[in-house]
C-alpha positions as a LaTeX table, in Angstrom:
\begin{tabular}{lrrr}
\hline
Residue & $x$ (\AA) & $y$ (\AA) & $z$ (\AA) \\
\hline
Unk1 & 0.00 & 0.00 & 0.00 \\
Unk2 & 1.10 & 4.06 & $-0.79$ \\
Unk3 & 0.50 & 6.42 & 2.04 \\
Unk4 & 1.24 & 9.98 & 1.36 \\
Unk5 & 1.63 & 11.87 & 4.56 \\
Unk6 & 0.58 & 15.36 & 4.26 \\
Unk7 & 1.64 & 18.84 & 6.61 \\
Unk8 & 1.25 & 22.07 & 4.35 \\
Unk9 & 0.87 & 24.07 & 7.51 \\
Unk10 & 4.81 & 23.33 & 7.58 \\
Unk11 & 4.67 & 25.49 & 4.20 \\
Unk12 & 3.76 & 28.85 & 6.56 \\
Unk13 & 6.40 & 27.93 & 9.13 \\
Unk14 & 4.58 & 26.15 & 11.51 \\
Unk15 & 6.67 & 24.02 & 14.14 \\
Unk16 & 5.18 & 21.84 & 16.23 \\
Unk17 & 2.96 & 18.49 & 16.88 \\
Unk18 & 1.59 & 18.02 & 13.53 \\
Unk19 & 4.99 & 18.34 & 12.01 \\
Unk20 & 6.47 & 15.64 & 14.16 \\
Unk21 & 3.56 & 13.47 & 13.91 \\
Unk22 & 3.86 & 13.41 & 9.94 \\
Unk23 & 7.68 & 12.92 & 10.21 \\
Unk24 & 6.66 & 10.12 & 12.76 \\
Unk25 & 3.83 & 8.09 & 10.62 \\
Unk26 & 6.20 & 8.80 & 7.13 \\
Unk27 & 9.15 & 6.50 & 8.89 \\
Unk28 & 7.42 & 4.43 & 11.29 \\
Unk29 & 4.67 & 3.38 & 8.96 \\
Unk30 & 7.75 & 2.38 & 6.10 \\
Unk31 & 9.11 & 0.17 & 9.19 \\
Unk32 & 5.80 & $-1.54$ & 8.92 \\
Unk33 & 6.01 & $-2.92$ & 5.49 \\
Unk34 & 4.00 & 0.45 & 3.95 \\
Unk35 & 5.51 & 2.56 & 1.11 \\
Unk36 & 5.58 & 5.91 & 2.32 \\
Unk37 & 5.84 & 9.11 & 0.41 \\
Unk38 & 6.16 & 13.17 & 2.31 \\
Unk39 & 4.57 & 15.80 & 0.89 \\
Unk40 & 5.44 & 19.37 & 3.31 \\
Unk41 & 8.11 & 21.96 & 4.19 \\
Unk42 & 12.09 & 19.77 & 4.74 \\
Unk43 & 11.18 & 20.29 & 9.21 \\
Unk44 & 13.91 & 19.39 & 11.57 \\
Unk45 & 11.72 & 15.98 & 11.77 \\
Unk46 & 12.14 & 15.21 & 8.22 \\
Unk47 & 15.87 & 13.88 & 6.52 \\
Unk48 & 16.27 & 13.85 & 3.21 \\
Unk49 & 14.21 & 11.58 & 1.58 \\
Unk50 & 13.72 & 10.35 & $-1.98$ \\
Unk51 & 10.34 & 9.67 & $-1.59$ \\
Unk52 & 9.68 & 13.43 & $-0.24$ \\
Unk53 & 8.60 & 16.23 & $-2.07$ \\
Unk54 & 9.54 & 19.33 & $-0.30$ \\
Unk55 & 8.12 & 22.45 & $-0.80$ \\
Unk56 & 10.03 & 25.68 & $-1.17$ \\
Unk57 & 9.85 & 28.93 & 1.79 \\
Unk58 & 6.80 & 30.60 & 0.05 \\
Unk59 & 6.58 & 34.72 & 0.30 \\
Unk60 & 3.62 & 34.19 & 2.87 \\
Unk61 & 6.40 & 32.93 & 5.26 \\
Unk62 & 9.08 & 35.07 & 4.27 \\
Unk63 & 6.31 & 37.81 & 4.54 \\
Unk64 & 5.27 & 36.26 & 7.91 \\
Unk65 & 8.76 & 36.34 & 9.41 \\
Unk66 & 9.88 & 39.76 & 8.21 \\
Unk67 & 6.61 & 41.19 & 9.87 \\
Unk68 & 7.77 & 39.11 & 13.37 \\
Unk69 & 11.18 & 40.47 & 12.60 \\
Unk70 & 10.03 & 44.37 & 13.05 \\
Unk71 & 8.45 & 43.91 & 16.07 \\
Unk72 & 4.81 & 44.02 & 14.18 \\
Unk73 & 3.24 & 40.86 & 15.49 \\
Unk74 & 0.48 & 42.18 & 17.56 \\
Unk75 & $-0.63$ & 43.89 & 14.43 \\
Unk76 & $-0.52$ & 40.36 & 12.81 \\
Unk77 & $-2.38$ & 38.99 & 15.23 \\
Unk78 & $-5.24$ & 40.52 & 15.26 \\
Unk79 & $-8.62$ & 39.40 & 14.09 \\
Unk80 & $-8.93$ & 41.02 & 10.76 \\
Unk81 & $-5.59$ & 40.49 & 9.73 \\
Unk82 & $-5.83$ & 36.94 & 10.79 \\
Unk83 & $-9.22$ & 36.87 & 8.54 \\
Unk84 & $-7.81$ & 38.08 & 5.09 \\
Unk85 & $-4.83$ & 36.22 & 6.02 \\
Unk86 & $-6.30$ & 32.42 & 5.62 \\
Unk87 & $-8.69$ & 34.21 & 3.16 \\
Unk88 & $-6.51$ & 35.12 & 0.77 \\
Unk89 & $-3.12$ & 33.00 & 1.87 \\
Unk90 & $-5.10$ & 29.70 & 2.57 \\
Unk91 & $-6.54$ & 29.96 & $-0.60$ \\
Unk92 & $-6.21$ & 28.23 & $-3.94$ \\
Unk93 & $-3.82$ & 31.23 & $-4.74$ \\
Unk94 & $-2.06$ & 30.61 & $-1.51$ \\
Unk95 & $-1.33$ & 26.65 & $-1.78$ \\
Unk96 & $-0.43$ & 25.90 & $-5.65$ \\
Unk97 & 2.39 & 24.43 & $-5.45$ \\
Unk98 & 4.65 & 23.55 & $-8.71$ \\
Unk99 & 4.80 & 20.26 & $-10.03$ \\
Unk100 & 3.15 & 18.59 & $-7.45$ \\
Unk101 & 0.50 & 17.29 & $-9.71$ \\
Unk102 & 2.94 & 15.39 & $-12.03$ \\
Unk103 & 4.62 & 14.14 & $-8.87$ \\
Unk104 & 0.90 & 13.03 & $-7.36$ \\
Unk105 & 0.10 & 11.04 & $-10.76$ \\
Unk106 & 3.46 & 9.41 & $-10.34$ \\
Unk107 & 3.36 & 7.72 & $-6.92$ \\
Unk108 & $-0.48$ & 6.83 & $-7.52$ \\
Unk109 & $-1.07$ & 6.83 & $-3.39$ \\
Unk110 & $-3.84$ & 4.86 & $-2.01$ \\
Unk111 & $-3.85$ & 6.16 & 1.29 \\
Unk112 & $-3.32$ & 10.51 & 1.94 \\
Unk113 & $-2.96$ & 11.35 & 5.93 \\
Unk114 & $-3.65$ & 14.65 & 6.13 \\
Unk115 & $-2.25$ & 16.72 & 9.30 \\
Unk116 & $-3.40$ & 20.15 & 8.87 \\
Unk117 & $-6.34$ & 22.33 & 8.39 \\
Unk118 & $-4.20$ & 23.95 & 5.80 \\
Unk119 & $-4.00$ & 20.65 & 3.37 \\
Unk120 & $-7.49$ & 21.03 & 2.67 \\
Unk121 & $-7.77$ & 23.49 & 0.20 \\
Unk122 & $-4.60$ & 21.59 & $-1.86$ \\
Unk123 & $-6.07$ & 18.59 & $-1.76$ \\
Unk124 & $-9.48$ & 19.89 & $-3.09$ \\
Unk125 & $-7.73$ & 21.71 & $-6.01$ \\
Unk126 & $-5.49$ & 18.17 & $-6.79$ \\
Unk127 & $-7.95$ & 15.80 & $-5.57$ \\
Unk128 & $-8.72$ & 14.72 & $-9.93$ \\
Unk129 & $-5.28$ & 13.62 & $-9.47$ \\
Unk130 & $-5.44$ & 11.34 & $-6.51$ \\
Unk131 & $-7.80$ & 8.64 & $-8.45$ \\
Unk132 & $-9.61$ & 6.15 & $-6.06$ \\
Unk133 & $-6.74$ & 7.24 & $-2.87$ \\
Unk134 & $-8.52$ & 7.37 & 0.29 \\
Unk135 & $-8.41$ & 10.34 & 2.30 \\
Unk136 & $-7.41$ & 10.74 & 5.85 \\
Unk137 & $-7.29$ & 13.54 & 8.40 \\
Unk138 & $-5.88$ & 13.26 & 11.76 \\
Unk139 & $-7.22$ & 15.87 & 13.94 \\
Unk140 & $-4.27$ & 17.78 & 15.21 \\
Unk141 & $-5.83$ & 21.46 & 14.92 \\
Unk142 & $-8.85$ & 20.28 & 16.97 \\
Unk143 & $-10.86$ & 21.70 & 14.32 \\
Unk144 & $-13.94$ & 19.87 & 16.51 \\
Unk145 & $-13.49$ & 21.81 & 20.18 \\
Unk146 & $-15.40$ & 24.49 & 21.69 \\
Unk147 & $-15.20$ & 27.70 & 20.08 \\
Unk148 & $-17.23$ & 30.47 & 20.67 \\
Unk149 & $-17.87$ & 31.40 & 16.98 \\
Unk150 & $-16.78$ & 31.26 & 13.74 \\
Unk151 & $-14.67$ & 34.55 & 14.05 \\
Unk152 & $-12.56$ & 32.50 & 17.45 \\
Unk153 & $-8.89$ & 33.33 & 16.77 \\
Unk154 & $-8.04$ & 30.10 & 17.50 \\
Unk155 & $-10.60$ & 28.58 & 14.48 \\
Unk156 & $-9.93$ & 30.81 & 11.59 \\
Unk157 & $-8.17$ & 28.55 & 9.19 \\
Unk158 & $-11.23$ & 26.43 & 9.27 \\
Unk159 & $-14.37$ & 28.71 & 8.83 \\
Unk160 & $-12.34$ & 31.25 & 6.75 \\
Unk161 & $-9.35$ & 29.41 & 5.37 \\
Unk162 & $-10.68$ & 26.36 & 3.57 \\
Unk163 & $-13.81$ & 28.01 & 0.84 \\
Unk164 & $-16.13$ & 31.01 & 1.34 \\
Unk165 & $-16.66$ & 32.24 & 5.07 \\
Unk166 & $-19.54$ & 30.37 & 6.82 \\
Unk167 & $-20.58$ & 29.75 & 9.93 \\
Unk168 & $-18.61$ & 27.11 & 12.18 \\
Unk169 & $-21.23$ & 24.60 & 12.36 \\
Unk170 & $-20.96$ & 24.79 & 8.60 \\
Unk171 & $-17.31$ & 24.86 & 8.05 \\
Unk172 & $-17.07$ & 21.73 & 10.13 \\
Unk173 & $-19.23$ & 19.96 & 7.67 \\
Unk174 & $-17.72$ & 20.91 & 4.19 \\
Unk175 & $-14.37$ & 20.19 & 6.40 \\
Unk176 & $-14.85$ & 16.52 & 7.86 \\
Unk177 & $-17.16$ & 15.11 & 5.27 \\
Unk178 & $-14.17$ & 15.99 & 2.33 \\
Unk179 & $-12.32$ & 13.09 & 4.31 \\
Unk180 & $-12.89$ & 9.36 & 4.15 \\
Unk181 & $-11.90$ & 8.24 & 7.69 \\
Unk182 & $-11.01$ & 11.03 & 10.53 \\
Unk183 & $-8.57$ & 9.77 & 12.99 \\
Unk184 & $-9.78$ & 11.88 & 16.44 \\
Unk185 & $-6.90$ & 11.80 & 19.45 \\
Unk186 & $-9.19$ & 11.62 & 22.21 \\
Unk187 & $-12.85$ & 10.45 & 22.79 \\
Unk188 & $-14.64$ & 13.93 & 22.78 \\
Unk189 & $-13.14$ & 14.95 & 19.50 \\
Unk190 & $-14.61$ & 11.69 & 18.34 \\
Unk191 & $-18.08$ & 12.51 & 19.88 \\
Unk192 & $-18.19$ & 15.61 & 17.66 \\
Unk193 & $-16.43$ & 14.50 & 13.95 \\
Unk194 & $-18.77$ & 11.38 & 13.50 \\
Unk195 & $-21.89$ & 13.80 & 13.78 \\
Unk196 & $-20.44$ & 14.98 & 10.52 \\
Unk197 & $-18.61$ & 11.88 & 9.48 \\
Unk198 & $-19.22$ & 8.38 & 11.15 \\
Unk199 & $-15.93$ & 6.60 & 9.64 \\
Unk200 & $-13.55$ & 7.81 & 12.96 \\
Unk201 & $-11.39$ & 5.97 & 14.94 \\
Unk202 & $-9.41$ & 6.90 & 18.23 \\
Unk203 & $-5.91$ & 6.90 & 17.85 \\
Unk204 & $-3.80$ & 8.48 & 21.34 \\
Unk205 & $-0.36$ & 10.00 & 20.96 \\
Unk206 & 2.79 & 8.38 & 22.15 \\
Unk207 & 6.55 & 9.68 & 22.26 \\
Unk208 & 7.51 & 11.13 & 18.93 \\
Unk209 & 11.27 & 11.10 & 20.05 \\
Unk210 & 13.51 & 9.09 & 18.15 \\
Unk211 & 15.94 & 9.10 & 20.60 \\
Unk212 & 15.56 & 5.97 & 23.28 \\
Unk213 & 17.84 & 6.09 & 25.95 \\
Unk214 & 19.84 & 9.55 & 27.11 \\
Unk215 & 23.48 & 9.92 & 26.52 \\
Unk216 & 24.96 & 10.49 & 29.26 \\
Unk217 & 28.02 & 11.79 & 28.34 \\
Unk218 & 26.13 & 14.64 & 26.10 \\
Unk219 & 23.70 & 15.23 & 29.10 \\
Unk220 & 26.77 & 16.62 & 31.31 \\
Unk221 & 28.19 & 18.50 & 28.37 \\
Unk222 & 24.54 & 20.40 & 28.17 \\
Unk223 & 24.54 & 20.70 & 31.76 \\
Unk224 & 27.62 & 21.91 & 31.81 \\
Unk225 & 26.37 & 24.62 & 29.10 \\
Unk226 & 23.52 & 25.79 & 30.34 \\
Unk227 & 25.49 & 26.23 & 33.83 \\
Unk228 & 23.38 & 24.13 & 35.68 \\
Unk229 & 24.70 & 21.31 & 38.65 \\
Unk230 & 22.99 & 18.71 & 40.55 \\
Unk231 & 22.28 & 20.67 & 43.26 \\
Unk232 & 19.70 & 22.49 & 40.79 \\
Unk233 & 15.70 & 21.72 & 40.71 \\
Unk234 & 14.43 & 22.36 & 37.08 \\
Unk235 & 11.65 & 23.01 & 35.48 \\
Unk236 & 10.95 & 22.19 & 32.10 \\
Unk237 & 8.19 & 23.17 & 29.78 \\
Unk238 & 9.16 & 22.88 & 26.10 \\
Unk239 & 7.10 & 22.70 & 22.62 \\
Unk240 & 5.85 & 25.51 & 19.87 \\
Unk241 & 5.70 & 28.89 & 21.96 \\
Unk242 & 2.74 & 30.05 & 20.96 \\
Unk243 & 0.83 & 31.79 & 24.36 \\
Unk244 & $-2.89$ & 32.18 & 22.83 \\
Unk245 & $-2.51$ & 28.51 & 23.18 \\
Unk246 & 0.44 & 27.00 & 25.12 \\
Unk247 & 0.64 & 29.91 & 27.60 \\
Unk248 & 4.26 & 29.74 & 29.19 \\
Unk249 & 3.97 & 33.18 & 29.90 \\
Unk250 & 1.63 & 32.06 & 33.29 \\
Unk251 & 4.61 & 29.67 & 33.90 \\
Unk252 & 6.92 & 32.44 & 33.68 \\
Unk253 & 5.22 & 34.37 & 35.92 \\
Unk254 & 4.46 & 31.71 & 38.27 \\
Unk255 & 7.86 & 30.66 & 38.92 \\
Unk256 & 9.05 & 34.37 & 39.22 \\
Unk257 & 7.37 & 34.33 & 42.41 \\
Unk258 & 9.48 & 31.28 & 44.04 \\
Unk259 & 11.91 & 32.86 & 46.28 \\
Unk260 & 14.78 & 29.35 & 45.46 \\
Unk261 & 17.99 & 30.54 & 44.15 \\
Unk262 & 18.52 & 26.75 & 43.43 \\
Unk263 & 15.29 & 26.54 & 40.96 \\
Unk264 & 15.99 & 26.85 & 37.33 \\
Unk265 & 13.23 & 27.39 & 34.89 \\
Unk266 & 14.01 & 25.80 & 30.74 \\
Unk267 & 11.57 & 26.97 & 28.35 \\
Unk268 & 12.34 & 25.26 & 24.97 \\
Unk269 & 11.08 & 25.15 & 21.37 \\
Unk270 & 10.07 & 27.84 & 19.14 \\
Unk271 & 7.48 & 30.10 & 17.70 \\
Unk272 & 5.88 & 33.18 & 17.32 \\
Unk273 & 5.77 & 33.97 & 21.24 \\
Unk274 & 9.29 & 33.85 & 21.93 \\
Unk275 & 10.34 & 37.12 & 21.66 \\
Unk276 & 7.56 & 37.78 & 24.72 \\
Unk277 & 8.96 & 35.33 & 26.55 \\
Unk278 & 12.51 & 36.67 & 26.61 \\
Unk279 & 11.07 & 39.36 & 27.43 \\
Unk280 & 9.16 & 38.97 & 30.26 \\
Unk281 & 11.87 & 36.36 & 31.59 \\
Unk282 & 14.69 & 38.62 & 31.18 \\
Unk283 & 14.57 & 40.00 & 34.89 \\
Unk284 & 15.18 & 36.43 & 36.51 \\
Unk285 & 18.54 & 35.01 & 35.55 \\
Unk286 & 17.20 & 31.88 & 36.26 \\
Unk287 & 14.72 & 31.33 & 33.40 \\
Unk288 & 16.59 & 30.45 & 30.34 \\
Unk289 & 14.19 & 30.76 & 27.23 \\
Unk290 & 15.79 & 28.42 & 24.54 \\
Unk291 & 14.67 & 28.73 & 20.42 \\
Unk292 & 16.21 & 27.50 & 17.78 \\
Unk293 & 16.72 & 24.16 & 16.39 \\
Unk294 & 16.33 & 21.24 & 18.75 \\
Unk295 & 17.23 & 17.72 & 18.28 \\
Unk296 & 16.07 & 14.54 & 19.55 \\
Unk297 & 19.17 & 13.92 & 20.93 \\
Unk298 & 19.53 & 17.40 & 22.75 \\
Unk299 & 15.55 & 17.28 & 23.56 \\
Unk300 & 16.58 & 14.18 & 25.39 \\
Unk301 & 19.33 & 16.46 & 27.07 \\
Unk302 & 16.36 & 18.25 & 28.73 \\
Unk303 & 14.65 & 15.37 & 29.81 \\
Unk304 & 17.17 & 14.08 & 31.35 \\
Unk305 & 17.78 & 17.83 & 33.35 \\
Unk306 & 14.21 & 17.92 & 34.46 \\
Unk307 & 12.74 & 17.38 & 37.86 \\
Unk308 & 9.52 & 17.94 & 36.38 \\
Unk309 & 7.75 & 18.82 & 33.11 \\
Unk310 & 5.09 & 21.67 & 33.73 \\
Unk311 & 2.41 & 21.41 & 30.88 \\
Unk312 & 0.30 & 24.57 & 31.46 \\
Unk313 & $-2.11$ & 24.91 & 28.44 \\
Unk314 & $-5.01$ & 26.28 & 27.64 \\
Unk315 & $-6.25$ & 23.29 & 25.27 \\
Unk316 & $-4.41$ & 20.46 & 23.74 \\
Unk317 & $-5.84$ & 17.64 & 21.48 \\
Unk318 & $-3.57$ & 15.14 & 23.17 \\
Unk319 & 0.19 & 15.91 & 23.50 \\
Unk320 & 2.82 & 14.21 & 22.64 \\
Unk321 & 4.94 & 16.21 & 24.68 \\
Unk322 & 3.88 & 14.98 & 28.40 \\
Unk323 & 3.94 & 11.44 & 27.19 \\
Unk324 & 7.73 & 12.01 & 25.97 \\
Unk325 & 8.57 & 13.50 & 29.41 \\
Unk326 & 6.71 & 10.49 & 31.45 \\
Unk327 & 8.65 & 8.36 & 28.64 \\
Unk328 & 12.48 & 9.63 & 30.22 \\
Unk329 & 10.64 & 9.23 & 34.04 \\
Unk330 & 10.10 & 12.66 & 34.33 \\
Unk331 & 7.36 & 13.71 & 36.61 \\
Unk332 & 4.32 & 15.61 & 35.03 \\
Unk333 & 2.07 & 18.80 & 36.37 \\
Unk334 & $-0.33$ & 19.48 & 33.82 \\
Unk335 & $-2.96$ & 22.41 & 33.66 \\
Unk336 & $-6.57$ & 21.12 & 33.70 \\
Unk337 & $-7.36$ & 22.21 & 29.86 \\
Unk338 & $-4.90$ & 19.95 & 28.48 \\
Unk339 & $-5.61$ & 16.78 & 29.65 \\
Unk340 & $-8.30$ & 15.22 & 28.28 \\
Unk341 & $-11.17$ & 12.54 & 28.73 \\
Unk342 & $-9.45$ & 9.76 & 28.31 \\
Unk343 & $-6.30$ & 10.26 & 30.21 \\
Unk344 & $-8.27$ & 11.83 & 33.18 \\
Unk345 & $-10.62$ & 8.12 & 33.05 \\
Unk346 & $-7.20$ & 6.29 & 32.82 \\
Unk347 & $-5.50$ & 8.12 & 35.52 \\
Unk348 & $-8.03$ & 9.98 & 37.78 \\
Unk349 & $-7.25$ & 10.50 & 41.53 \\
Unk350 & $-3.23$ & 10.39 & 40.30 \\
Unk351 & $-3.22$ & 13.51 & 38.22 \\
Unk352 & $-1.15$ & 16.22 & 39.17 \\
Unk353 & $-2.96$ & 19.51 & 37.95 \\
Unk354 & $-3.44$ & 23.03 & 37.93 \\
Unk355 & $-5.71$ & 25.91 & 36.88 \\
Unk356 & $-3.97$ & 27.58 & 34.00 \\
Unk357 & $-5.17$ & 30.86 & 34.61 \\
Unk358 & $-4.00$ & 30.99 & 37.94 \\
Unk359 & $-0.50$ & 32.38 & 38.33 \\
Unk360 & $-0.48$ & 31.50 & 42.49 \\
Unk361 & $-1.84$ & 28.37 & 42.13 \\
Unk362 & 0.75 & 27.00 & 39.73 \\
Unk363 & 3.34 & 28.61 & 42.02 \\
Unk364 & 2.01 & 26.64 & 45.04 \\
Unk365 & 2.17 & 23.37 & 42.81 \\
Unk366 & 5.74 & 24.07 & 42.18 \\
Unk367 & 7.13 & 24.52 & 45.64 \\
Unk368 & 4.97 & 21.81 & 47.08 \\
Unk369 & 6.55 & 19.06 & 44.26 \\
Unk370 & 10.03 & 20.13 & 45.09 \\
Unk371 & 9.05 & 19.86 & 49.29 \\
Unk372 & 7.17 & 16.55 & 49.23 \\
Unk373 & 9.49 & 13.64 & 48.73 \\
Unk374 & 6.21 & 11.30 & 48.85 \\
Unk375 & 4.24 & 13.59 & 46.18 \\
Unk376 & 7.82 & 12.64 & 43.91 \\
Unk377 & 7.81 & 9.19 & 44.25 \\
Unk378 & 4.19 & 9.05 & 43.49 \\
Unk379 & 4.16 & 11.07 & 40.43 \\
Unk380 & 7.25 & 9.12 & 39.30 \\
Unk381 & 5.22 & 6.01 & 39.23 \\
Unk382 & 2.18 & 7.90 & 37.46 \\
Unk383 & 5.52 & 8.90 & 34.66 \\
Unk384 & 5.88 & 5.46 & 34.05 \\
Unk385 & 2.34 & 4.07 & 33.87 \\
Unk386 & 1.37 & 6.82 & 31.39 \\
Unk387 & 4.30 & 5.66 & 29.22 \\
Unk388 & 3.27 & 2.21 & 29.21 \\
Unk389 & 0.04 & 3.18 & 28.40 \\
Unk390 & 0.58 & 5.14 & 25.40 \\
Unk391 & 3.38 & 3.65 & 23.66 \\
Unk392 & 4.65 & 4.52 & 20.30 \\
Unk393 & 4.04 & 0.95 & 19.16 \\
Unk394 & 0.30 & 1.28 & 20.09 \\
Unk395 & $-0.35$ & 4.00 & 18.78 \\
Unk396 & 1.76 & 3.02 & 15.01 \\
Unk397 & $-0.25$ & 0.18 & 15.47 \\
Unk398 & $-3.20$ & 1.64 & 15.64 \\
Unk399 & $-2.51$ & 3.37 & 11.94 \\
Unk400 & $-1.84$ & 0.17 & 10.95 \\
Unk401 & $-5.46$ & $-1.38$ & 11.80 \\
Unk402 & $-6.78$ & 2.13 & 10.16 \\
Unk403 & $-5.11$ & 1.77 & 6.88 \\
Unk404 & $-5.99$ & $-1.97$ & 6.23 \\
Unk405 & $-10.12$ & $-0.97$ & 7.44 \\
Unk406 & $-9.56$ & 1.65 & 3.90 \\
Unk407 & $-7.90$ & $-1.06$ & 2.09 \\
Unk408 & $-11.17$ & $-3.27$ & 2.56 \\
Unk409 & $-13.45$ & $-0.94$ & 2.17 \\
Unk410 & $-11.59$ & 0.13 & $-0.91$ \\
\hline
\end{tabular}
């Protein structure tokens, strides 16, 4: 069987879960006997690859960064701007991209993941080219949460980046019923996609890491870097920096309030909030805000550093990025809008949470982790029953069972 894996949001720059998932299902899925193709941006998750098509930097990213660059991102932020943005960038103007249609008709796929809200409107325009190929989403953008219209900030590039504005109930239908099998990461996005399309399935995350086991030698040598010793108690919180959503800058705050000269703070990954987060974490040398490009093998660097992983979101689908922690036995405090149905069923009663829009609260989480040797133990035992539970081999499993379900129907 062909599976094309699909991520044009990687096309506008984006960094995060949905990149690393496709990266994830284009090598894992190969492993598994399945000829895999890539069609998105060449990502830090993605090697060269003669079975990948990668698309150039387009001038709606070069545009994108050059407004970050001049301090004009507020501006872009906004509501209108955001509008005309996916109206006019997220159209079929917006995601042509050269020879892809020749390249399409030559692999003949039989399977297309898609990973992004953003492959939508491609796909439509080169879906005569696809033949019989069955068409998959995987709901990374959450394009089935709660939002409280169609002009949310957070919902844009579905009601006004995939056809002509319309209302989100609306959207949500042209959007899911396009698809031939939705793969939902948690049981309440798969309450709300099969009222529009009833061919789902529940697929959880796992680890997206490549890297198994921590170096030890490099782990000192980045210790050593980042000036830290063992007599230090960090804090990690790392993944796309993007506060509308991810919203380090309560974490920041929250740990600016700890009076513990040994406590170090390590706020990795990158996107369009970093800037903000240097700045507001530039009058405590003990926050270290670190962008750039991160590999597995320095990710697992961090891991390794961390006395716990603070997860303080707003909303997640179902991240990867607390299972990778809980993966290197790292314990977990996660705000109570990013874990979801199924993990709080699984793990109930064990959870260690937070309200993410309380700065004090998440403070007084902090200090009592790093006083309660008892609260430790327990939470590294929760770290290692979460990883057990949502391993990468279930979950690339779990593809597996999907694709063959197409292949039958097919």
């Amino acid at each position: 069987m062909r599976i094309l894996v699909v991520d044009i949001s990687s096309k506008v720059g984006a960094l995060g879960g949905a990149q690393r998932v496709s990266a994830s299902l284009f090598y894992e899925l190969r492993k598994r006997g399945f000829e895999t193709y890539y069609l998105g941006c060449k990502t830090v998750f993605m090697e060269d690859d003669k079975n990948a098509f990668f698309i150039e930097s387009p001038k709606q990213k070069k545009l994108k960064n050059t407004v970050e660059r001049l301090g004009l991102g507020m501006i872009n932020e906004t509501t209108p701007v955001r509008i005309g943005y996916y109206m006019v960038l997220h159209s079929l103007l917006g995601t042509k991209i050269k020879g892809v249609e020749k390249w399409i008709e030559e692999i003949k796929p039989d399977v297309v993941i898609s990973n992004s809200i953003n492959d939508f409107v491609l796909l439509k325009s080169i879906r005569k080219y696809l033949g019989n190929a069955k068409l998959v989403f995987v709901e990374h953008a959450n394009a089935s949460g709660i939002y409280s219209s169609m002009f949310d900030r957070n919902i844009l590039a579905l009601t006004f980046g995939t056809g002509a504005p319309v209302p989100l109930a609306f959207a949500r239908k042209r959007f899911f019923k396009f698809f031939d099998m939705i793969v939902a990461l948690n049981k309440e996005q798969y309450r709300k996609v099969t009222e529009y399309n009833k061919n789902a399935v529940v697929i959880h995350s796992s680890p997206l890491i490549s890297v198994k086991k921590i170096d030890r030698k490099a782990l000192e040598e980045v210790r050593k870097e980042l000036g830290l010793d063992e007599s230090n108690k960090v804090v990690l919180s790392w993944g796309r920096l993007a506060d509308m959503q991810k919203n380090i800058s309560t974490l920041i705050k929250a740990f600016e309030t700890i009076d513990d000269s040994s406590m170090r703070l390590i706020v990795a990954g990158n996107g369009k909030s970093e800037e903000a987060y240097r700045n507001l974490a530039k009058g405590d040398k003990r926050i270290m805000v670190l962008t750039g490009k991160i590999s597995d093998e320095r990710l697992s660097c961090y891991y390794g550093l961390a006395d716990l992983f603070v997860l303080p979101s707003f909303w997640e689908s179902f991240n990867a990025n607390f299972i990778e922690a809980a993966y290197f036995g790292v314990p977990l405090l996660l705000s109570t809008k990013s874990i979801n149905e199924d993990i709080i069923e699984q793990f109930d009663g064990r959870l260690f949470t937070f309200n993410p829009y309380s700065v004090e609260e998440l403070a007084g989480k902090i200090k009592l982790f790093f006083s309660d040797k008892r609260k430790q133990q327990e939470l590294l035992a929760l770290s290692q029953d979460i990883a057990a539970t949502y391993s990468k081999d279930k979950q690339i499993e779990g593809y597996v069972t999907a694709m063959k379900r197409l292949a039958e129907k097919a």
